[in-house]
MIDOKE-943770 format. One record per atom (N, C-alpha, C, O): residue in one letter; x, y, z. Coordinates in steps of 0.001 Angstrom, whole numbers, padded with zeros to 6 digits, always signed. Example, Ala and Ser with C-alpha at 12.3 -4.5 7.8 and 13.67 -1.06 7.14 Angstrom:
BEGIN
A+013190-005690+007800/A+012300-004500+007800/A+013200-003300+007800/A+014236-003319+008465/S+012850-002250+007080/S+013670-001060+007140/S+012900+000030+007870/S+013409+001138+008039/
***
This chain:
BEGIN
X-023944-031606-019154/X-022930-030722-018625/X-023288-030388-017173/X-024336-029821-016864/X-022326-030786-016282/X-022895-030776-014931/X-022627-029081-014437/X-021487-028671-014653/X-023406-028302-013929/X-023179-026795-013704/X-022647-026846-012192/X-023323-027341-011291/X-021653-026411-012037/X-020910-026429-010359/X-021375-025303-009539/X-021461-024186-010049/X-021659-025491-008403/X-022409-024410-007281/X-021212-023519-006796/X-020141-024004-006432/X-021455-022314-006819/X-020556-021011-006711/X-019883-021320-005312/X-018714-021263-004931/X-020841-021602-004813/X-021499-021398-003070/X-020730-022724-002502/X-019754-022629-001758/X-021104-023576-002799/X-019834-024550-002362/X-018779-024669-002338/X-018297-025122-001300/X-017702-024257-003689/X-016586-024167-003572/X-015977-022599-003306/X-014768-022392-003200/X-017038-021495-003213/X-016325-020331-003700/X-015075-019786-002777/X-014161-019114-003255/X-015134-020067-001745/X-014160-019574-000319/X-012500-020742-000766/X-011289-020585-000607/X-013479-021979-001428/X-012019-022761-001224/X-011399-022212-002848/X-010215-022259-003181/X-012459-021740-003639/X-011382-021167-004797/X-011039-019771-004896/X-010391-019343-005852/X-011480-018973-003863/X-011156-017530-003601/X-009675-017882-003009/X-008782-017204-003516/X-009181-019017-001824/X-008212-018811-001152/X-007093-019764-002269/X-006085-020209-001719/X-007276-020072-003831/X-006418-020630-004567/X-005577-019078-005124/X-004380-019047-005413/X-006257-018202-005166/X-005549-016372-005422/X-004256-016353-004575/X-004366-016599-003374/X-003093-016094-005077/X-002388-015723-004717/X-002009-014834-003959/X-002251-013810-004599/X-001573-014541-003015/X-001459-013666-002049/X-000403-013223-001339/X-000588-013548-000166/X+000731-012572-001485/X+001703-012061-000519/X+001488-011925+000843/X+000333-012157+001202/X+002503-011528+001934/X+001656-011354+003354/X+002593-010328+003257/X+003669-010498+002684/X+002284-009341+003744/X+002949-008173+004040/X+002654-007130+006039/X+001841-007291+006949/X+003544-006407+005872/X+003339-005938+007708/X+003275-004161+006610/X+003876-003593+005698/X+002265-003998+007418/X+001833-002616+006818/X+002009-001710+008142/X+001796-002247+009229/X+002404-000310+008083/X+003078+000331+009402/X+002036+001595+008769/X+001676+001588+007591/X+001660+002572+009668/X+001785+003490+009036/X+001513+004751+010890/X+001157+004136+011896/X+001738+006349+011012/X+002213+006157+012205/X+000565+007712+012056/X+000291+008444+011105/X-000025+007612+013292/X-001400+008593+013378/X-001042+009188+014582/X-000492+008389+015340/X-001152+010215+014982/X-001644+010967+016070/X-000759+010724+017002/X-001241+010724+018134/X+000692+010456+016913/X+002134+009643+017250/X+002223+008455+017756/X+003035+008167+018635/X+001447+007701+017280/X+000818+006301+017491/X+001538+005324+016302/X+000998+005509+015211/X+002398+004542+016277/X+002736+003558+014739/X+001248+002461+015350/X+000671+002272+016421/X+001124+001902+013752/X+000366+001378+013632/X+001045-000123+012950/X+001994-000151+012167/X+000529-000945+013307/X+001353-002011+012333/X+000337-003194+011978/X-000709-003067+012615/X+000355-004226+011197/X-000663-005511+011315/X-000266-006247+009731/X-000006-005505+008783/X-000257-007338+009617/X+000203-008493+008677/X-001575-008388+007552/X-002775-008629+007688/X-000655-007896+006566/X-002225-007476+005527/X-001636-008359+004165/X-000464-008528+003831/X-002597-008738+003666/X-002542-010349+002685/X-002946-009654+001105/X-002131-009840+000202/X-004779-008504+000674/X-004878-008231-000065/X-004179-007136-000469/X-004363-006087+000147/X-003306-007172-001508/X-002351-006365-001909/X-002366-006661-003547/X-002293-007759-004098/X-002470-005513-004077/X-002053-005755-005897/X-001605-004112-006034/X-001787-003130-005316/X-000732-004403-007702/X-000224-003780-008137/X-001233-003126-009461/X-001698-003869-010325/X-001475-001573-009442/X-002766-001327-009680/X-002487-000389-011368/X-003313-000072-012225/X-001009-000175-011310/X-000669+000866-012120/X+000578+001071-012326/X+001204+000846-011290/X+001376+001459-013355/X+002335+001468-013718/X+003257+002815-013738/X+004431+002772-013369/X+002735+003820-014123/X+002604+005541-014321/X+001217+005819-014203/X+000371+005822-015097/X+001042+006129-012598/X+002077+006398-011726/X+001809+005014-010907/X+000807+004302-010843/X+002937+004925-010382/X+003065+003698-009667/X+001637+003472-008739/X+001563+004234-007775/X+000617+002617-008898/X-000402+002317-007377/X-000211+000984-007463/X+000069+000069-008237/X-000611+001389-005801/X-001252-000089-005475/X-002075-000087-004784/X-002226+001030-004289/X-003192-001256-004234/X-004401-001151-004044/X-004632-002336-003046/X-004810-003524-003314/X-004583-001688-001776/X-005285-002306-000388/X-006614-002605-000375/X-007488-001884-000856/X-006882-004247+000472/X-008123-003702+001006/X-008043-004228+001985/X-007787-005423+002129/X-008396-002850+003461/X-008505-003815+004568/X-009760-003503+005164/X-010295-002547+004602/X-010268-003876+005898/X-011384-004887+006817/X-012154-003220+007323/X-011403-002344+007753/X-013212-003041+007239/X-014116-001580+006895/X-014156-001624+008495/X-014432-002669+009084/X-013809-000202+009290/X-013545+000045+010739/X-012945-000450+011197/X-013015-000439+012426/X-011995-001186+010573/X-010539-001991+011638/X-010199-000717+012140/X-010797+000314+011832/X-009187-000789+012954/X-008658+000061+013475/X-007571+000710+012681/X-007236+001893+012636/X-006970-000630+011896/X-005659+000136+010933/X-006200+000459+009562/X-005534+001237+008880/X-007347-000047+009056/X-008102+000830+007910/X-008299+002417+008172/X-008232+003243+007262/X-008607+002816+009834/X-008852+004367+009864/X-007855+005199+010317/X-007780+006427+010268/X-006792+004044+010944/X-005428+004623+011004/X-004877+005369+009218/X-004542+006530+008983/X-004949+004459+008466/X-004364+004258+007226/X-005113+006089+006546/X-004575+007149+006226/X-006204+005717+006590/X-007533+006799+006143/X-007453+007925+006615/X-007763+008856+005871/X-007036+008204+007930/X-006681+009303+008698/X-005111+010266+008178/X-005027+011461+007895/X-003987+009174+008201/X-002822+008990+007903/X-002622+009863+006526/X-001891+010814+006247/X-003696+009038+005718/X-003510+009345+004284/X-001602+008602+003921/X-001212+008718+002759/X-000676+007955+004912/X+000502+007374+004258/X+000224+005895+004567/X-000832+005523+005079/X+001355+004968+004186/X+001378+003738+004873/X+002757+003428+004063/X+003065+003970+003001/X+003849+002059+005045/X+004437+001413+003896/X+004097+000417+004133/X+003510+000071+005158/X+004468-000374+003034/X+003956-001741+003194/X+005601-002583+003355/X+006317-002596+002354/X+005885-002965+004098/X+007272-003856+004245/X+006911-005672+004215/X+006407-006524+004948/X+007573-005552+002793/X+007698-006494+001943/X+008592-007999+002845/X+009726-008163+003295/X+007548-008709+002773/X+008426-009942+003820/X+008728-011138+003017/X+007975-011798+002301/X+010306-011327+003346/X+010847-012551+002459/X+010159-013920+002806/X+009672-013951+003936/X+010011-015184+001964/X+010075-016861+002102/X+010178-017448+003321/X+009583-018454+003705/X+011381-016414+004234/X+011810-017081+005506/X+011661-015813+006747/X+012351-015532+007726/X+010599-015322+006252/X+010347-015209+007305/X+008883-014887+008315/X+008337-014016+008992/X+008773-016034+007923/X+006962-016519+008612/X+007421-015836+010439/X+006629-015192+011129/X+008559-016133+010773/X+008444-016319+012627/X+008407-014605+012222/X+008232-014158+013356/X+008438-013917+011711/X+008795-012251+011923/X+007006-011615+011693/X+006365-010859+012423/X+006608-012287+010391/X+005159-011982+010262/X+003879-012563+011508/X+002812-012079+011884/X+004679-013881+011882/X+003299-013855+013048/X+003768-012763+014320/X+003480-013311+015384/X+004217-011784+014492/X+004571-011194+015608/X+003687-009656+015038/X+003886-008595+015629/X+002630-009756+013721/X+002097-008543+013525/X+000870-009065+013161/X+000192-008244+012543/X+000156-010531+013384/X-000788-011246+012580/X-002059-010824+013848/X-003153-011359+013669/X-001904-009849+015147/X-002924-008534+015427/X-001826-007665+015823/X-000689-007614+016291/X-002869-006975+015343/X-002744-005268+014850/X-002195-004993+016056/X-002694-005202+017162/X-001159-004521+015798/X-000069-003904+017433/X-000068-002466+016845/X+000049-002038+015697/X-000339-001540+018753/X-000125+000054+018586/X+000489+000894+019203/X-000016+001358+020225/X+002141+001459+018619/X+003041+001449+019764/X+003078+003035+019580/X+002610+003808+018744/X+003922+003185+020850/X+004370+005081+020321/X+005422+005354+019881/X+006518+004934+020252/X+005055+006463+018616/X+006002+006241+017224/X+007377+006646+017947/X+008217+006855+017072/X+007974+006855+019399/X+009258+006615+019717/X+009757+005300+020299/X+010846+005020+020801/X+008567+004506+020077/X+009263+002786+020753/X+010767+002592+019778/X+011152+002818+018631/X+011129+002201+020666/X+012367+001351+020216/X+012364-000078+019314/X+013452-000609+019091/X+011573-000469+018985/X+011164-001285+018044/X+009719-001689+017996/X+008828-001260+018730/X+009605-002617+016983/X+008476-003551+016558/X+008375-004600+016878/X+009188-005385+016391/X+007463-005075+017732/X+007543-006240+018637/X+009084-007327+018263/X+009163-008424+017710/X+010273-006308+018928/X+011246-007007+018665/X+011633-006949+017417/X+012110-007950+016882/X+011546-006218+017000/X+011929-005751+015445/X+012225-004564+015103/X+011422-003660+015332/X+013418-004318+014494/X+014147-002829+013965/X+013599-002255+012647/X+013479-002755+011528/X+013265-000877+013214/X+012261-000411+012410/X+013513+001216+012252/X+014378+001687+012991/X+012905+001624+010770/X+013022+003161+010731/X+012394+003968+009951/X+012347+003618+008772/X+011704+005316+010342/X+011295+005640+009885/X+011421+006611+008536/X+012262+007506+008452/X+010318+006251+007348/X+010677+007272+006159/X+010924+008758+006253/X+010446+009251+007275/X+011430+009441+005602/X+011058+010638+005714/X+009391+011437+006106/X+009033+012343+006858/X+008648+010439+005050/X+006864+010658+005631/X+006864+010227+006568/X+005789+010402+007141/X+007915+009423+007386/X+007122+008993+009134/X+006438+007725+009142/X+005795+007335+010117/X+006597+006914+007803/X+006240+005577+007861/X+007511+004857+008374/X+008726+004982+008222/X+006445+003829+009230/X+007971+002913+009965/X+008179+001447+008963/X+007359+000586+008646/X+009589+001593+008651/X+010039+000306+008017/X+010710-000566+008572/X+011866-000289+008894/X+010219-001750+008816/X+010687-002855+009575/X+012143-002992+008710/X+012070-003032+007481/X+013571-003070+009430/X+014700-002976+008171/X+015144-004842+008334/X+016340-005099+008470/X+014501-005584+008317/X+014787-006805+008071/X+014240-007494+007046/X+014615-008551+006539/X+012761-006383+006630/X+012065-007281+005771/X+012716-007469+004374/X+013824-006947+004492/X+012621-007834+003414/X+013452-008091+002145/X+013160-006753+001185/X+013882-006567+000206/X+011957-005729+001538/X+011993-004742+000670/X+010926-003852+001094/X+010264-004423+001961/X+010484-002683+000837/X+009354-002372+001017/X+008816-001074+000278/X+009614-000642-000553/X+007824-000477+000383/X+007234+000396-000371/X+006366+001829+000539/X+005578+001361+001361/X+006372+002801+000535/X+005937+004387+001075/X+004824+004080-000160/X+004736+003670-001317/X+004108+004553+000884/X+002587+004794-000155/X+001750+006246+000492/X+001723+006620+001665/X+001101+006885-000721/X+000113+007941-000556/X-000907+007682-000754/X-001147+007355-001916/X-001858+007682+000068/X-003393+007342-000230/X-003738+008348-001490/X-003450+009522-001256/X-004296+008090-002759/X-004558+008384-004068/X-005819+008392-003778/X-006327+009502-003935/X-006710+007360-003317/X-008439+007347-003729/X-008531+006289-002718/X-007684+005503-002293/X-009607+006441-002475/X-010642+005334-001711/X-011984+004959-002773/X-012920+005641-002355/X-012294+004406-003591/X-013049+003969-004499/X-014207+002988-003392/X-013890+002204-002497/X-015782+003446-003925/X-016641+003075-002796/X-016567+001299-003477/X-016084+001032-004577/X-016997+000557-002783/X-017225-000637-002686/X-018187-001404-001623/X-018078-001242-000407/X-019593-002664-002522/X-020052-002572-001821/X-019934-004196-000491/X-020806-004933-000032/X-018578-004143-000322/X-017988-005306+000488/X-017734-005136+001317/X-018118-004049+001750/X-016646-006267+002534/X-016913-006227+003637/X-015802-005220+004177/X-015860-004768+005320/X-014578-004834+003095/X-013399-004464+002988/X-013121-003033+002242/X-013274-002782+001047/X-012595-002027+003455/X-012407-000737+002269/X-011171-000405+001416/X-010033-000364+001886/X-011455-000188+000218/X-010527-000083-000947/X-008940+001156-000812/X-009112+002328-001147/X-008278+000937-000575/X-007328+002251-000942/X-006384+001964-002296/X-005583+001142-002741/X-007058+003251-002641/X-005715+003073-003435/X-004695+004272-003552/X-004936+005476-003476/X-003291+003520-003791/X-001905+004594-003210/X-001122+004470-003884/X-000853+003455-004525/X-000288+006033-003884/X+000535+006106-005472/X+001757+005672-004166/X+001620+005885-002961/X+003076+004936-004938/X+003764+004613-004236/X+005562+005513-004544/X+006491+005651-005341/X+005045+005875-003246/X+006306+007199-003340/X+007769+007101-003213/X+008576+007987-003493/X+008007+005974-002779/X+009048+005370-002167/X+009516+003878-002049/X+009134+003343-001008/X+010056+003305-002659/X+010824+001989-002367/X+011985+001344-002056/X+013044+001948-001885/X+011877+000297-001981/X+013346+000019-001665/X+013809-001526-001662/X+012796-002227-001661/X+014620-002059-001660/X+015539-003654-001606/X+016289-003794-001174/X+017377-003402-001596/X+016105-004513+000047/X+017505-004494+000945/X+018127-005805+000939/X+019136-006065+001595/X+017280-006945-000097/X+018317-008015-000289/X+017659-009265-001343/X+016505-009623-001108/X+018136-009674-002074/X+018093-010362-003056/X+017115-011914-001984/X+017551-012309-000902/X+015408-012694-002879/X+015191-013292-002326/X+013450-013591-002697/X+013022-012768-003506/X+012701-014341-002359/X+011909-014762-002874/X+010971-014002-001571/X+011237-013942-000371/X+009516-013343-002506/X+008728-013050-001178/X+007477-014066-000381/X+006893-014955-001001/X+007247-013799+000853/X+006230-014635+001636/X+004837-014955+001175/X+003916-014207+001503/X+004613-016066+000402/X+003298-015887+000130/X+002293-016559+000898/X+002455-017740+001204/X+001196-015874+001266/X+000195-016724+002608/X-000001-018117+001906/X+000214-018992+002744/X-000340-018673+000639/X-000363-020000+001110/X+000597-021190+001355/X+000387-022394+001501/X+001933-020296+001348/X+002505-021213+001657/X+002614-021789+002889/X+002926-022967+003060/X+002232-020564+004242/X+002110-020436+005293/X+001136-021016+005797/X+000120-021112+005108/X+001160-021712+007479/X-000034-021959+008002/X-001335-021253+007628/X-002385-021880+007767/X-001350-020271+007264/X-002577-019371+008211/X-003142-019354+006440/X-002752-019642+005308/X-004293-018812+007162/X-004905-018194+005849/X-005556-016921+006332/X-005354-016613+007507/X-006370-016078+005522/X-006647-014998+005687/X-007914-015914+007001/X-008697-016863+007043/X-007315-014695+007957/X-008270-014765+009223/X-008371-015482+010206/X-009246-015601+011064/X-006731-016299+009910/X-006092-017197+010758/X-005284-018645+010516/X-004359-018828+009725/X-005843-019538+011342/X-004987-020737+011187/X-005996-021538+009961/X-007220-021651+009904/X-004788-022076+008938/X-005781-023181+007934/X-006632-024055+008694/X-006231-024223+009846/X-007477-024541+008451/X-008525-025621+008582/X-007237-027474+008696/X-007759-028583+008811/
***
């Protein structure tokens, strides 16, 4: 029985996980925050979570942390050209007139929703659960949703990129 090395394949079978790409907004100190975030799951049912993890001292991890809100705007099949225009972290002032070219509005919490994407979700930071990786955990009851049109969502591998850039 031949035993297979973790270590050799593990990155190319970590990136076989499925993955949505999503543009996560959320707005600090009257600053929107925005950036194209990949780890995303659905954590809970009652009450609704879900469970981020982004990159420990990014800038939009302490935006997010600070914030305590975020939404996550849900991006359709077709539209890769809309997600690379957030694939780095852009930081505008929460009265810009859009998102790098993109119509945004904000929730009642003051999260900005890109209104093109196919759907999206208001989230409350619930917990930060310690972890000992490269990535900090949130997890958020989700306060708010929405569907603004019937359609299949963006998943990174279908896309060039993979987490942390262009495929190999």
């Amino acid at each position: 029985m031949a035993v297979e090395s973790m270590t050799d394949v593990r990155d190319d079978a970590l990136r076989l996980l499925s993955n949505g790409l999503y543009v996560l907004t959320t707005v600090l100190d009257g600053m929107i925050h925005a950036a194209a975030v990949s780890w995303i799951t659905q954590a809970s049912f009652q009450p609704p979570l879900v469970l981020i993890a982004l990159r420990t001292n990014s800038r939009l991890a302490q935006a997010v942390q600070k914030s305590r809100r975020f939404a996550l705007n849900i991006l359709g099949a077709d539209q890769e050209a809309l997600a690379e225009h957030f694939l780095t972290h852009l930081t505008l002032p929460a009265d810009a007139l859009d998102l790098a070219g993109h119509d945004y509005r904000l929730t009642q919490g003051r999260c900005p929703l890109v209104t093109e994407a196919l759907g999206w979700l208001e989230c409350r930071v619930a917990a930060e659960p310690p972890t000992p990786g490269d990535h900090a955990l949130i997890l958020a009851e989700v306060t708010g949703a929405g569907i603004r049109r019937p359609g299949q969502p963006l998943v990174l591998w279908r896309t060039r990129w993979s987490y942390g850039g262009l495929r190999d």
